[in-house]
DSSP file (Angstrom, degrees, kcal/mol; ACC not computed):
  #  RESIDUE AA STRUCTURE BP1 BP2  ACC     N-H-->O    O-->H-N    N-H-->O    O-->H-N    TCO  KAPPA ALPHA  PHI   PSI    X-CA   Y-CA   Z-CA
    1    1 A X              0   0    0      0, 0.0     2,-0.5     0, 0.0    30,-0.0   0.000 360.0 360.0 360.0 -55.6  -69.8 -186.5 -179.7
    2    2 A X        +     0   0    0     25,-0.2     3,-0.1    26,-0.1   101,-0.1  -0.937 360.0 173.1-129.6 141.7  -66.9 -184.0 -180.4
    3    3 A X        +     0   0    0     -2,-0.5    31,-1.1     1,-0.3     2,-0.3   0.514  67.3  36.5-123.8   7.8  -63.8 -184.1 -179.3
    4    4 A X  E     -a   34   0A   0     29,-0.2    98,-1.5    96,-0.1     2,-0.4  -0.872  67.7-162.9-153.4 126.8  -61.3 -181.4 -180.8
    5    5 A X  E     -a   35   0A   0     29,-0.8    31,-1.3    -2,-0.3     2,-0.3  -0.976  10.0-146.1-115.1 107.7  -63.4 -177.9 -181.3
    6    6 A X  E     -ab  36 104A   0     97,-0.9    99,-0.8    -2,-0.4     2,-0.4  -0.924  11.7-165.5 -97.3 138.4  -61.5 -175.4 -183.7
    7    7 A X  E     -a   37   0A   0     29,-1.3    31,-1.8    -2,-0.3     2,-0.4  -0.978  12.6-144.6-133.1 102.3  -62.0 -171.7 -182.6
    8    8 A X  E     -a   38   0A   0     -2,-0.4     2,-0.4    97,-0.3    99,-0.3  -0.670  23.7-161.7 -59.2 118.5  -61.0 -169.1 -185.5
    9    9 A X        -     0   0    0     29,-2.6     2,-0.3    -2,-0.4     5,-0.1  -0.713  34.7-161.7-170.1 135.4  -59.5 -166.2 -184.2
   10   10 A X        -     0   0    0     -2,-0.4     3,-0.4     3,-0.2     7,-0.1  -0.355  13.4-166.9 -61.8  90.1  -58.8 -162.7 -185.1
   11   11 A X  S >  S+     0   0    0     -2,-0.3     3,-0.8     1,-0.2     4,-0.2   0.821  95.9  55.1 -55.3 -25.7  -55.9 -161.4 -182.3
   12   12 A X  T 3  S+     0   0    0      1,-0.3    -1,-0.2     2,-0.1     3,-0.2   0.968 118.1  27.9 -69.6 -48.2  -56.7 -158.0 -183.7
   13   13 A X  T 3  S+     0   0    0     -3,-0.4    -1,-0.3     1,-0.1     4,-0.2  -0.471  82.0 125.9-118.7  33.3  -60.8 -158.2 -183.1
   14   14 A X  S X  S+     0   0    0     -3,-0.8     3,-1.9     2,-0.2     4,-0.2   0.832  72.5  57.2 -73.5 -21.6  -60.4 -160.7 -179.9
   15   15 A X  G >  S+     0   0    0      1,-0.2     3,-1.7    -3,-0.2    -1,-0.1   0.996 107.8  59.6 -76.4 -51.1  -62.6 -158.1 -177.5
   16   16 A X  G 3  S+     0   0    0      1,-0.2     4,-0.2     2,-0.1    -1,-0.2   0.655  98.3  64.1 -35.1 -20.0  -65.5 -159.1 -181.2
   17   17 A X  G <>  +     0   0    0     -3,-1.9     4,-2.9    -4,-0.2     5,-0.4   0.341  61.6 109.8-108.5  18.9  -65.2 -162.8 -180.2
   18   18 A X  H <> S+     0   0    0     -3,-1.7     4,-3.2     2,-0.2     5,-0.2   0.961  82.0  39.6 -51.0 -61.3  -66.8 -163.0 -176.9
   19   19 A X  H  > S+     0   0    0      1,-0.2     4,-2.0    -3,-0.2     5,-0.3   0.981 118.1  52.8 -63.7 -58.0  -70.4 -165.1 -177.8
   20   20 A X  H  > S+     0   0    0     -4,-0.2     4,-2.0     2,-0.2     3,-0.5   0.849 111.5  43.9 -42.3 -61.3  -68.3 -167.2 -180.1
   21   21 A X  H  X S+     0   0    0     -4,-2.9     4,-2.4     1,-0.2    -1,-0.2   0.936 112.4  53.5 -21.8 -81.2  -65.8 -167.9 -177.1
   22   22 A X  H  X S+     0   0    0     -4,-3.2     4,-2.0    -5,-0.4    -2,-0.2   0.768 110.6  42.9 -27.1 -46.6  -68.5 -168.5 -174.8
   23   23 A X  H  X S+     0   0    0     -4,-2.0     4,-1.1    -3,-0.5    -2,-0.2   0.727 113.1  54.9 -92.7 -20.0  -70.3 -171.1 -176.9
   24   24 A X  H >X S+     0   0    0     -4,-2.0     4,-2.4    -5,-0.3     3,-0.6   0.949 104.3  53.5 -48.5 -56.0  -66.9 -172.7 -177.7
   25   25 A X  H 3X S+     0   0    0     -4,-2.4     4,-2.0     1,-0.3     5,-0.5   0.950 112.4  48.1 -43.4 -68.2  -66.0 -173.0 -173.9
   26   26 A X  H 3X S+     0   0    0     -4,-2.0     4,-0.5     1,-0.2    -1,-0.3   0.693 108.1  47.0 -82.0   2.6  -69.4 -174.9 -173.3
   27   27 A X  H <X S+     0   0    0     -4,-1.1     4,-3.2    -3,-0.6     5,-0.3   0.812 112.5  54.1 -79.6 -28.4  -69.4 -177.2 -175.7
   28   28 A X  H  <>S+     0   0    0     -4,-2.4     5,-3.0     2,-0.2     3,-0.5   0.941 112.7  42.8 -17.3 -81.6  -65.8 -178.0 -174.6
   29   29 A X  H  <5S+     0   0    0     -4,-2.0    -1,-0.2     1,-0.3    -2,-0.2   0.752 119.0  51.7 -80.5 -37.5  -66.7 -178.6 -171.1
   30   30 A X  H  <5S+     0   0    0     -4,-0.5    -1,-0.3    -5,-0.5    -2,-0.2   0.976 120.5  25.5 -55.4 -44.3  -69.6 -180.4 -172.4
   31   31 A X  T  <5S-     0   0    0     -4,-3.2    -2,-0.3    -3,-0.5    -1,-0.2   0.380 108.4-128.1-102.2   3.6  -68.5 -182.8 -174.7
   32   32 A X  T   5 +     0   0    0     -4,-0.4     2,-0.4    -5,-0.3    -3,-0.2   0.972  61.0 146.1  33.3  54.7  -64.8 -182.6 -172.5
   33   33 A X      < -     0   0    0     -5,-3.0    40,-0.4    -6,-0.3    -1,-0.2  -0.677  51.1 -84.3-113.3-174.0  -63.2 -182.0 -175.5
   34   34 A X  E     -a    4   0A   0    -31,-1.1   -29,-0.8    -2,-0.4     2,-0.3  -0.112  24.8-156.3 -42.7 141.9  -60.0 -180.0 -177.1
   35   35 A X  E     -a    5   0A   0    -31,-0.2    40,-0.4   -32,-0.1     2,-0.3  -0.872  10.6-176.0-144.1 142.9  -60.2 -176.9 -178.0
   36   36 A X  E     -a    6   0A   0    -31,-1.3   -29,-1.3    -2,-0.3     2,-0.7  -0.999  13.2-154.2-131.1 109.1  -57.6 -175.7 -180.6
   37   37 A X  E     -ac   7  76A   0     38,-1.2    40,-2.9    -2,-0.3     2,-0.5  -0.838  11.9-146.3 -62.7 109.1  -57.6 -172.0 -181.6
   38   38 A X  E     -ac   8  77A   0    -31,-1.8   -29,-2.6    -2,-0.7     2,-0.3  -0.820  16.3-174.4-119.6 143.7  -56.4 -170.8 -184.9
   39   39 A X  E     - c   0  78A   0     38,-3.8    40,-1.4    -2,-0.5     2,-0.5  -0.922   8.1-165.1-105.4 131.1  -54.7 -168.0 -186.3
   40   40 A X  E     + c   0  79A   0     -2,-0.3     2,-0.3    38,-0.2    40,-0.2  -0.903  25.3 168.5-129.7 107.7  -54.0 -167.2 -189.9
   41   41 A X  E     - c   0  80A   0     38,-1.1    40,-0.9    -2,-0.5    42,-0.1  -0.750  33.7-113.7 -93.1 133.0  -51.4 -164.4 -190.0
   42   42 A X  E     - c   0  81A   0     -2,-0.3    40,-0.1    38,-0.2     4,-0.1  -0.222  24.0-122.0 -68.9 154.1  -49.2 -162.9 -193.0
   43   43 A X  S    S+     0   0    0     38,-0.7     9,-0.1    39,-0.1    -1,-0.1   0.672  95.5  85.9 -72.2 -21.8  -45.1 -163.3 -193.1
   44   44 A X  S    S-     0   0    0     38,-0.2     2,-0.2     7,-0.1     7,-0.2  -0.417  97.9 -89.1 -88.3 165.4  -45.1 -159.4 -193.1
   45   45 A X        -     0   0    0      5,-0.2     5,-0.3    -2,-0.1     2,-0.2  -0.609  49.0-159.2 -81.5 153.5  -45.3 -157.5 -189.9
   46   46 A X        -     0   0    0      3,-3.0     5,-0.1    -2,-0.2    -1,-0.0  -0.937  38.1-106.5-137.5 143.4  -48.4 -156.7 -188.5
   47   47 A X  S    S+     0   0    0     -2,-0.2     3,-0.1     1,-0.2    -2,-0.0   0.749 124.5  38.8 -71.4  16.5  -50.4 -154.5 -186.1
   48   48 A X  S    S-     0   0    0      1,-0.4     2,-0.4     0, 0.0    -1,-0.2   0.767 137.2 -10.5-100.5 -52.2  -50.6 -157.7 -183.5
   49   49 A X        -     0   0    0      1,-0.0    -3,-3.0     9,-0.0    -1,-0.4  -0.960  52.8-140.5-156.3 149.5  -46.9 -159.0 -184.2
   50   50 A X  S    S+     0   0    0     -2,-0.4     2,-0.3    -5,-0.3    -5,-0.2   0.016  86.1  36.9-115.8  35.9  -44.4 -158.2 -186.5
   51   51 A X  S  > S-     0   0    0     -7,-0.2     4,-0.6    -5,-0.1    -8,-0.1  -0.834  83.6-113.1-164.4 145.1  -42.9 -161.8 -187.2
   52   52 A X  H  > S+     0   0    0     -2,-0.3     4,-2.5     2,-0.2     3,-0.2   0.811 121.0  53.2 -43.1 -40.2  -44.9 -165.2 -187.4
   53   53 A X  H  > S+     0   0    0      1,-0.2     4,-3.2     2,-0.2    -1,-0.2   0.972 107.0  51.5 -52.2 -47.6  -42.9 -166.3 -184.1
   54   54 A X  H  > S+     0   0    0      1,-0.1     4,-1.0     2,-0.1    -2,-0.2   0.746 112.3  44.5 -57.2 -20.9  -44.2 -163.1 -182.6
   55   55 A X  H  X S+     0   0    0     -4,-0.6     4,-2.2    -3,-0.2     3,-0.3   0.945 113.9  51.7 -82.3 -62.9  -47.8 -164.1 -183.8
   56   56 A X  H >X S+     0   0    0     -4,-2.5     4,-2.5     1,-0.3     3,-1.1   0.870 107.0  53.0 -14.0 -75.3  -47.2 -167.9 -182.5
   57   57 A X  H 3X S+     0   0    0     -4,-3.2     4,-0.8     1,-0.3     5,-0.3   0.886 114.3  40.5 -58.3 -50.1  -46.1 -166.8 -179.0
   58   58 A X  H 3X S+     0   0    0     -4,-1.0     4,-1.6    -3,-0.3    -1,-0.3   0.742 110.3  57.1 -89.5  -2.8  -49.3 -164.6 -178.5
   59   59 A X  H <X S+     0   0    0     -4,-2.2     4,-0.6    -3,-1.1    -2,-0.2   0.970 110.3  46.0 -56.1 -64.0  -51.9 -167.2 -180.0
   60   60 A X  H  < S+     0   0    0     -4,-2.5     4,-0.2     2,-0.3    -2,-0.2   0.318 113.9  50.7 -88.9   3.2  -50.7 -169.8 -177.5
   61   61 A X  H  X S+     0   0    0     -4,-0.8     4,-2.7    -5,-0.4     5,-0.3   0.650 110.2  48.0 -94.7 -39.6  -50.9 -167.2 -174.8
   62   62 A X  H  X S+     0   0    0     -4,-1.6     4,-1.5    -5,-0.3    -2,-0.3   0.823 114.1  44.0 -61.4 -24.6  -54.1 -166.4 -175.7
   63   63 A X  H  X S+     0   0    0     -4,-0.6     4,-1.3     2,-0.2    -3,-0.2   0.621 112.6  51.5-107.4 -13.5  -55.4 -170.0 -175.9
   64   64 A X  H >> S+     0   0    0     -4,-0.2     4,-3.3     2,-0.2     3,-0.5   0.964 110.1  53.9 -66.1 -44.2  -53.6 -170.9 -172.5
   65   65 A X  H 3X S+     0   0    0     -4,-2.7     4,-3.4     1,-0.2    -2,-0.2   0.936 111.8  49.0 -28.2 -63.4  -55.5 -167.7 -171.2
   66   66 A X  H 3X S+     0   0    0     -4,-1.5     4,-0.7    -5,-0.3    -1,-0.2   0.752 112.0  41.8 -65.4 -32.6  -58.6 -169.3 -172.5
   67   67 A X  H <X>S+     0   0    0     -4,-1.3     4,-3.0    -3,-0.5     5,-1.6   0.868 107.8  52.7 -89.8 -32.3  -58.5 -172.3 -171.3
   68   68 A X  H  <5S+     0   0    0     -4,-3.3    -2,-0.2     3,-0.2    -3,-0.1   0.978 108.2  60.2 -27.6 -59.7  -57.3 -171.8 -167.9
   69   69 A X  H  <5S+     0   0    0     -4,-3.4    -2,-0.2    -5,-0.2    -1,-0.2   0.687 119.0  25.3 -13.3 -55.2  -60.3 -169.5 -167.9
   70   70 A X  H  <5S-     0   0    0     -4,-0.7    -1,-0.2    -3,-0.5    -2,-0.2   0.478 111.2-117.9-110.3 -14.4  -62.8 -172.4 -168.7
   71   71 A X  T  <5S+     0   0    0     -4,-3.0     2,-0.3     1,-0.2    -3,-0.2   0.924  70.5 127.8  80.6  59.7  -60.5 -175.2 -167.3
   72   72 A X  S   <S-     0   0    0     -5,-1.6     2,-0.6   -37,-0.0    -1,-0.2  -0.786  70.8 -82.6-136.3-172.6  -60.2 -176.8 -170.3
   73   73 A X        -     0   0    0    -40,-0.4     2,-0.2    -2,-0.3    -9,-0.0  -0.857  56.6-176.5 -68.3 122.8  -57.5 -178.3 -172.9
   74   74 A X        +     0   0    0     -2,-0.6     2,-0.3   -40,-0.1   -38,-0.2  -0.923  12.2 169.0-117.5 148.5  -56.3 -175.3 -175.1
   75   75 A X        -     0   0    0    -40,-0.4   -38,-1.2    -2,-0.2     2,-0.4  -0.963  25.4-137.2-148.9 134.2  -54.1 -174.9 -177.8
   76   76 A X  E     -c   37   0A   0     -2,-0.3     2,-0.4   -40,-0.2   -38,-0.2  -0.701  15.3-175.9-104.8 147.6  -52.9 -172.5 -180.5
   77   77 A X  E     -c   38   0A   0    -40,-2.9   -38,-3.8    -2,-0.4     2,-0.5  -0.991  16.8-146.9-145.5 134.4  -52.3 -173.6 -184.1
   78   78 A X  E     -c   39   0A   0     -2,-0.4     2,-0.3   -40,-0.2   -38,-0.2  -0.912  10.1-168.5-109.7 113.1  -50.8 -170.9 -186.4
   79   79 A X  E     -c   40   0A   0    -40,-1.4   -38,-1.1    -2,-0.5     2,-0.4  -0.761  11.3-152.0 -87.2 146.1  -51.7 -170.9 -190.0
   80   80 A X  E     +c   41   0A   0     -2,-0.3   -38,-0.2   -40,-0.2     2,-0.2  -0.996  16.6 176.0-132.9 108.6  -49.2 -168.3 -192.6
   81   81 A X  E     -c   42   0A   0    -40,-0.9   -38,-0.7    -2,-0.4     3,-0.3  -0.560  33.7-141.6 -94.5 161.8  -50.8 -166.8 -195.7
   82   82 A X  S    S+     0   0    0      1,-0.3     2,-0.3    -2,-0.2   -38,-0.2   0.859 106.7  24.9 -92.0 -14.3  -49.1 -164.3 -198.1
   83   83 A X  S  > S-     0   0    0      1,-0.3     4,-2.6   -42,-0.1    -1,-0.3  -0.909  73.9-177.4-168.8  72.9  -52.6 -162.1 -198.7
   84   84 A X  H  > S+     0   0    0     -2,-0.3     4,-1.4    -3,-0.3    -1,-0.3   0.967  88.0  56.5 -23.9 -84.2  -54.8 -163.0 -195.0
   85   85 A X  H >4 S+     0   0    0      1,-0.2     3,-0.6     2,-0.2    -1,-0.2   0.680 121.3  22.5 -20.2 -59.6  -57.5 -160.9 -196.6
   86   86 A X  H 34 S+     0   0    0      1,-0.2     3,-0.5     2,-0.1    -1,-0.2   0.971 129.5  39.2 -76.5 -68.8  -57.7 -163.1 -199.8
   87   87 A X  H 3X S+     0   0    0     -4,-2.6     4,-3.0     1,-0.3     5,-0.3   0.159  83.0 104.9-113.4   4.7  -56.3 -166.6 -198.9
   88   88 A X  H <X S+     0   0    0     -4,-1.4     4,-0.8    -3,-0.6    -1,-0.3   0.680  84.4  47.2 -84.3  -0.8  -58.2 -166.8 -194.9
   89   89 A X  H  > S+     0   0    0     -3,-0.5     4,-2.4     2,-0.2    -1,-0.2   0.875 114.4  47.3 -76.6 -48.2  -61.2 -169.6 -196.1
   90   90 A X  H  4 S+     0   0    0      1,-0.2     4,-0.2     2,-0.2    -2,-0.2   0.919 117.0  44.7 -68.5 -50.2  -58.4 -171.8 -197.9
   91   91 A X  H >X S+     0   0    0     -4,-3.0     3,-1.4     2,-0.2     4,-0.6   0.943 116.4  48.8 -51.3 -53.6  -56.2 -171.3 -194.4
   92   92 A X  H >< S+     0   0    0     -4,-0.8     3,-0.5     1,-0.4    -2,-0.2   0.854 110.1  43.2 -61.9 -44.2  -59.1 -172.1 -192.6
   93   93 A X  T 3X S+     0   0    0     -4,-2.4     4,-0.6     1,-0.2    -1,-0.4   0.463 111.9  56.4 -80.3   0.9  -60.3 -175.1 -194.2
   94   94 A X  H <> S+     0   0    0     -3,-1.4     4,-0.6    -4,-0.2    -1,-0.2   0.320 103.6  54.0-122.2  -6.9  -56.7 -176.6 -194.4
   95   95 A X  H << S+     0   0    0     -4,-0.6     6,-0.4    -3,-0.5    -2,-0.2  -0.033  99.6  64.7-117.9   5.6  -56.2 -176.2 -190.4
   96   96 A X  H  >>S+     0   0    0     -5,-0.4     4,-0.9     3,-0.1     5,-0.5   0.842 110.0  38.9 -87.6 -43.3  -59.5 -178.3 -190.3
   97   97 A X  H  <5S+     0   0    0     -4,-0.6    -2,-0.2     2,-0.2    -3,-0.1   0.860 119.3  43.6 -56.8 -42.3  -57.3 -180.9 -191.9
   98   98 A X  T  <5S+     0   0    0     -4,-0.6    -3,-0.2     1,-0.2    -1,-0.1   0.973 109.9  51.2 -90.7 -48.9  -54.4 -180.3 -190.1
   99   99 A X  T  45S-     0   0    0      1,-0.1    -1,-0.2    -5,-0.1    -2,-0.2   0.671  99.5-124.5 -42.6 -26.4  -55.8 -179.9 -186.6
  100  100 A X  T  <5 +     0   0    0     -4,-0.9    -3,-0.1     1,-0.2    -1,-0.1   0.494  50.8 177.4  90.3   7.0  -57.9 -183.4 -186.9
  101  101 A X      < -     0   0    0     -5,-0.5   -96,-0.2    -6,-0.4    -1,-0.2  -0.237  25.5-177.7 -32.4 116.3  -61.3 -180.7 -185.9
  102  102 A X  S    S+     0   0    0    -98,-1.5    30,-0.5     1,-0.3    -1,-0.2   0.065  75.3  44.3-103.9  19.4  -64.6 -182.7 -185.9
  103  103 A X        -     0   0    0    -99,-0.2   -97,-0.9    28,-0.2     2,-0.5  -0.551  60.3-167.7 154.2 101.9  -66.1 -179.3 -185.0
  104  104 A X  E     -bd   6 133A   0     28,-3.3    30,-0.9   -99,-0.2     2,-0.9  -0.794   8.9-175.4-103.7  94.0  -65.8 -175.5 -186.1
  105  105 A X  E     - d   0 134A   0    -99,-0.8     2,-0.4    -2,-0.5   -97,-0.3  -0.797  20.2-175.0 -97.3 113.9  -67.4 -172.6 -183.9
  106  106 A X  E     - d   0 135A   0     28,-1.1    30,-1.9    -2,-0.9   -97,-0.1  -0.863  34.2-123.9-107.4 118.5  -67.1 -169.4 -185.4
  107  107 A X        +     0   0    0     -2,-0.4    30,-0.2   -99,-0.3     2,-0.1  -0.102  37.6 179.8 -64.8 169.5  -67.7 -165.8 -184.9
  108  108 A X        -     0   0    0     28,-0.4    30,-1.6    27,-0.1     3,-0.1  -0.592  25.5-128.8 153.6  80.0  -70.1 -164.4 -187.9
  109  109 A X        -     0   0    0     28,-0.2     2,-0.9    -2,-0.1    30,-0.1  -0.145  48.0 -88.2 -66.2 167.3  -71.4 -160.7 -188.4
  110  110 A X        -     0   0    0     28,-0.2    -1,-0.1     1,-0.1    30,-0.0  -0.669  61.4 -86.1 -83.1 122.6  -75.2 -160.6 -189.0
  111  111 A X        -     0   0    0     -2,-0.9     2,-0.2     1,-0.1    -1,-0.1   0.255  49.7-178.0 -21.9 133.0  -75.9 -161.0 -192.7
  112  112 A X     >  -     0   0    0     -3,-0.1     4,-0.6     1,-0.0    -1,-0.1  -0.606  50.5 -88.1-135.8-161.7  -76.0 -157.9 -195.2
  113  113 A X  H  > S+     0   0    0     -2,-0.2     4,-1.0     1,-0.2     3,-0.4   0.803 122.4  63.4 -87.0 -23.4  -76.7 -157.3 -199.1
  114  114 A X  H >> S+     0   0    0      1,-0.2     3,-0.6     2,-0.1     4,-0.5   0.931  91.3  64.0 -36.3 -58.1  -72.6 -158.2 -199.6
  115  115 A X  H 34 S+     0   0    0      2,-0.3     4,-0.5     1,-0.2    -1,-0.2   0.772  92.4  55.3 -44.5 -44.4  -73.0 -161.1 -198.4
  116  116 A X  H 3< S+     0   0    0     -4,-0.6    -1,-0.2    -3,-0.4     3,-0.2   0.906 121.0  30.8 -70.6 -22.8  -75.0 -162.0 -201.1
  117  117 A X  H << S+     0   0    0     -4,-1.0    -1,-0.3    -3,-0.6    -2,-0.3   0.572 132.7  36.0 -97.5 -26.3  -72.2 -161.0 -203.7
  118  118 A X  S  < S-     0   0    0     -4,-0.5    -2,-0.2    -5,-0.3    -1,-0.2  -0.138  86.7-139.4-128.3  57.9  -69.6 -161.9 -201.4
  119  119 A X        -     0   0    0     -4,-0.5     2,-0.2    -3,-0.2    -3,-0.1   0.084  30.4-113.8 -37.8 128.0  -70.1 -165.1 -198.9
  120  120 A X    >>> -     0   0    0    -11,-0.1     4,-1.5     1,-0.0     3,-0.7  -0.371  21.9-103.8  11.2 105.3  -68.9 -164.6 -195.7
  121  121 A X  H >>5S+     0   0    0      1,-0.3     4,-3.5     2,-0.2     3,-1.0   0.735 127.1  41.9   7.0 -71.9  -66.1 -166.3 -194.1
  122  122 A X  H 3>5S+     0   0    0      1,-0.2     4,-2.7     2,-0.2    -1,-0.3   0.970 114.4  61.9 -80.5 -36.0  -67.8 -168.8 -191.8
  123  123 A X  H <45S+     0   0    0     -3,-0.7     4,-0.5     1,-0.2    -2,-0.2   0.865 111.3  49.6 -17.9 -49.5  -70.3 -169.2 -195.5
  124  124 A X  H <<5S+     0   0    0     -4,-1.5     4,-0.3    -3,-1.0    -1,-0.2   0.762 113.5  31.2 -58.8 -57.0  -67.2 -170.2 -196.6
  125  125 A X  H  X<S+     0   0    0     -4,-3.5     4,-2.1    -5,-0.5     3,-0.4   0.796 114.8  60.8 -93.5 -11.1  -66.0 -172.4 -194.6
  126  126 A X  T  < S+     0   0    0     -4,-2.7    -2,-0.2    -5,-0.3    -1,-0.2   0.681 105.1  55.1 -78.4 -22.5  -69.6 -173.9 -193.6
  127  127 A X  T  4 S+     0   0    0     -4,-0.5    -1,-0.2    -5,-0.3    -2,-0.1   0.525 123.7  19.0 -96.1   7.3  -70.1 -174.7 -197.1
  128  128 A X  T  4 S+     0   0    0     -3,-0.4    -2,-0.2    -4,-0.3    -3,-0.1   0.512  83.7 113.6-146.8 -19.8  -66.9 -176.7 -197.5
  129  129 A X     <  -     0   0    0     -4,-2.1     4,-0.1    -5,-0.1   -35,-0.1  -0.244  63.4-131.8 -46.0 127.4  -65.4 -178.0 -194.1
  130  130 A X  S    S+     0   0    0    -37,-0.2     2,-0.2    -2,-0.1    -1,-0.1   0.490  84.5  58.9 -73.8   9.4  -65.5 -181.8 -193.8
  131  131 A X  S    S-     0   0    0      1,-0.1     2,-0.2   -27,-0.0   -28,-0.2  -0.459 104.5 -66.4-118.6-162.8  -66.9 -181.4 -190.3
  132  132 A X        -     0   0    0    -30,-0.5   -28,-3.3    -2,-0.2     2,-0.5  -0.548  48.8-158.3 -84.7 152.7  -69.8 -179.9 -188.4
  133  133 A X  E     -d  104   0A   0     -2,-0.2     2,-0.3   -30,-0.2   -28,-0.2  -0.876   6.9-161.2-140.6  93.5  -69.7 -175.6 -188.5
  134  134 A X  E     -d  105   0A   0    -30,-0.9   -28,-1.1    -2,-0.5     2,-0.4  -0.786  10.8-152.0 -78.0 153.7  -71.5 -173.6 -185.8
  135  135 A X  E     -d  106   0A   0     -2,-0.3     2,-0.2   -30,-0.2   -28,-0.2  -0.813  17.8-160.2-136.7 123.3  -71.9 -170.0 -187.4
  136  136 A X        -     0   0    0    -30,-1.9     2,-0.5    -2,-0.4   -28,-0.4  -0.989   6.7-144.0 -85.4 106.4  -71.9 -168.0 -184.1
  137  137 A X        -     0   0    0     -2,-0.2     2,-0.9   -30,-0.2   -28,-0.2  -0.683  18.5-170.9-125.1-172.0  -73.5 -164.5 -184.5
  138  138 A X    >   -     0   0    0    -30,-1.6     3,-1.3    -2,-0.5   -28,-0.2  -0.503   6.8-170.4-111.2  61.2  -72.5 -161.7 -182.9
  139  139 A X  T 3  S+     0   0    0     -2,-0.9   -30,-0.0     1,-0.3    -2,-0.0  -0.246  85.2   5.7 -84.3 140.5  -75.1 -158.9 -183.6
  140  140 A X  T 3         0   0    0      1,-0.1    -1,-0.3   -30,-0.0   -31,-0.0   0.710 360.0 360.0  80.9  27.8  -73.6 -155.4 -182.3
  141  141 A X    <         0   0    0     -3,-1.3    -2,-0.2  -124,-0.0   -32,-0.1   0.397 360.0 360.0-120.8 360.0  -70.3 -157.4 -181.5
């Protein structure tokens, strides 16, 4: 059914992505697919890495981590914004493209009155992805 699973994720807020992780891993192992973890990082230095190489190198340690872990195909794919904050739905949805993803599982705070004024990341990218979007959330994560 799916066969390349893209897993958004925050290196800063990784300890936040545990149920998201988790439900990635078994549909992986279900479906034996891919699972491609992306990161969207600024050119300026940052408190995870202070160069895009430096960001690279610990994405694709984190996603060998993760898949060893679950014994699955892993990979890290690094997206570079000038303004994360603003530009990380446009990144996101554009590594849907570029990754070939038929399937986005995503971390997700529990809905607030912001939201309603502001959509939400995975809002974002659930309302516009050309694939399927699990919205994993995290409540107290």
């Amino acid at each position: 059914m799916y066969s390349k699973i893209m897993v958004p994720v925050d290196l800063t807020h990784a300890d936040r992505l545990t149920k998201s992780l988790e439900v990635a891993a078994k549909l992986a192992q279900t479906f034996e697919a891919e699972i491609v973890y992306v990161g969207v990082t600024s050119a300026l230095p940052g408190s995870i890495a202070h160069t895009p190489d430096e960001y690279r190198e610990k994405l694709e340690a984190f996603a060998k981590e993760q898949g060893e872990a679950n014994g699955l195909t892993a990979s890290g794919h690094m997206m570079v914004g000038h303004d994360v904050a603003v530009e990380i739905d446009h990144e996101l949805l554009k590594a849907v493209d570029e990754t070939g993803a038929d399937l986005v599982v995503m971390a997700s705070h529990i809905p607030n009155i912001t939201d309603y004024v502001w959509p939400s990341n995975g809002g974002r990218v659930a309302g516009h992805a050309k694939c399927s979007v699990m919205i994993v959330r995290s409540a107290g994560e």
